[in-house]
N, C-alpha and C positions, 0 to 999 in steps of 0.2 A: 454304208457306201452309197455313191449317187448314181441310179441305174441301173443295180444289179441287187441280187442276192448273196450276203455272207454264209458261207459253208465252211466249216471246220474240216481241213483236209486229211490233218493227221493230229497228235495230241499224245504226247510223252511225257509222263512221270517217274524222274530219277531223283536220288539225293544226293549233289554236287557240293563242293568247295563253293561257297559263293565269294563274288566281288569283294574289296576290301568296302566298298561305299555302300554296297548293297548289305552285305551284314551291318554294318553301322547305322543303316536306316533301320533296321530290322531290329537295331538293340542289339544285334550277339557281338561275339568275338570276334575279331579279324581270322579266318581258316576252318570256321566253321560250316560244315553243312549243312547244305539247307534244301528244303524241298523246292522240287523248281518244276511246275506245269509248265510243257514250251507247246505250243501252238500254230500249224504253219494255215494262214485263212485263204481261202479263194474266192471269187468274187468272179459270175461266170466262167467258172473253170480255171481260170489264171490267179497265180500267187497275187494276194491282194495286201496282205499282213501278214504280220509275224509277232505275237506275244511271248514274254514268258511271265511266269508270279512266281513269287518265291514266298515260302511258308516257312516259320520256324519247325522245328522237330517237334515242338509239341502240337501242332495242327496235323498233324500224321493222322492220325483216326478221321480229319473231318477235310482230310484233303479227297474224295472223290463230291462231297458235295461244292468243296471248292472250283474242283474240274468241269462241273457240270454249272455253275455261275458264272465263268470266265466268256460262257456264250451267250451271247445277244440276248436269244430265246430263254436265257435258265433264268432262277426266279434267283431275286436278288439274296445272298445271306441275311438274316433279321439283327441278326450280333454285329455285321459290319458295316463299316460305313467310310465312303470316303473323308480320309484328315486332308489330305494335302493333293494337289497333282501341279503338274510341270507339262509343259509343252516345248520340243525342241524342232527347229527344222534343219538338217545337217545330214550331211553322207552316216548312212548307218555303218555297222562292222562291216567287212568284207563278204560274212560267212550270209550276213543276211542280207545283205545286196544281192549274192547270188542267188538265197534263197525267192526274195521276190522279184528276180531277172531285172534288178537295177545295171544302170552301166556304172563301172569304176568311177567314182565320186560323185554319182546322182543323188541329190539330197531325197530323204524322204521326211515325215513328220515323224517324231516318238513322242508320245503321250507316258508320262510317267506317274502312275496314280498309287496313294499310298492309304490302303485302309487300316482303321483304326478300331479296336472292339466298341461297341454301341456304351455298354455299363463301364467299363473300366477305363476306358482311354487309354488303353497301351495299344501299339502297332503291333499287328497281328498279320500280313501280306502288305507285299510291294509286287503292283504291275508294271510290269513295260511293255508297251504297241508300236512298232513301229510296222506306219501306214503308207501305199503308196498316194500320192498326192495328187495323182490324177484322177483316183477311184474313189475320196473322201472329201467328206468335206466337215468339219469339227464344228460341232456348237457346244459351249460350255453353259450352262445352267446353274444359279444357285436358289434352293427356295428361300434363301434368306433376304434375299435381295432382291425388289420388286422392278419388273420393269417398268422403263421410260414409257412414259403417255407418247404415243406419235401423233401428230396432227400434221396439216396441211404441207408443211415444212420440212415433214422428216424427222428424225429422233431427236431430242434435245441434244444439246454441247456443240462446243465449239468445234470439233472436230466433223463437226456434220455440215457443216457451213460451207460454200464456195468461197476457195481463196481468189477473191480478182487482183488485178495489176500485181502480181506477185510472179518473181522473179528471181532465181537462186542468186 
């Protein structure tokens, strides 16, 4: 977050019905259970975020090391690693609107991150954050991709460039 400190408020582990999209990212069944860490963040005492992960049923034994990575501070799992993430900015659910005192249809960000076991390449957890947007600010990182030289101009491409005499 930008200016504050993130604190885990509260942190609940149930095994739910998960999503139809959510199991099918996960590889299970459609109506199956799945483990689900939900997470409500604060960020100088006010709701700041809201996470959940979802674990298959066989990550049951190593879902408290999971709970304890899902925090900023926790050390990262060695077996996982992010495969994929998604970024949305859109009115969250209702439930978590309330939860981070959004107003009825105030967009927030959701960060959708999907880890993958390190050795085997099967999806092992799917995170979801939805952040509020005045408290964050997102930078995406890959170490495979090195970054742009900056020089006196600014970062390479075109998009970096002043559009002049331009005109919708």
């Amino acid at each position: 977050p930008m200016g504050g400190e993130l604190a885990c408020k509260s942190r609940t582990i149930a095994k739910r019905r998960a999503a139809e999209d959510v199991a099918r990212a996960l590889g299970a069944p459609p109506g199956v259970e799945l483990l689900g860490i939900r997470c409500l963040w604060t960020v100088g005492g006010e709701p700041g975020a809201f996470s959940v992960s979802y674990l298959p049923a066989q990550m049951e034994a190593l879902v408290d090391k999971f709970a304890a990575a899902t925090s900023p501070t926790g050390t990262p799992l060695h077996y996982a690693r992010p495969g994929a993430f998604q970024i949305d900015f859109a009115p969250p659910a209702p439930s978590v609107a309330r939860a981070l005192r959004l107003a009825p249809g105030e967009p927030a960000v959701t960060v959708t991150v999907r880890f993958d076991d390190a050795v085997r390449r099967k999806v092992i957890a799917l995170t979801v954050a939805v952040l509020r947007p005045d408290l964050f600010r997102i930078v995406v990182e890959s170490p495979g991709i090195p970054a742009p030289t900056v020089g006196p101009e600014g970062p390479p491409g075109s998009w970096t460039h002043p559009a002049e005499d331009w005109a919708p």
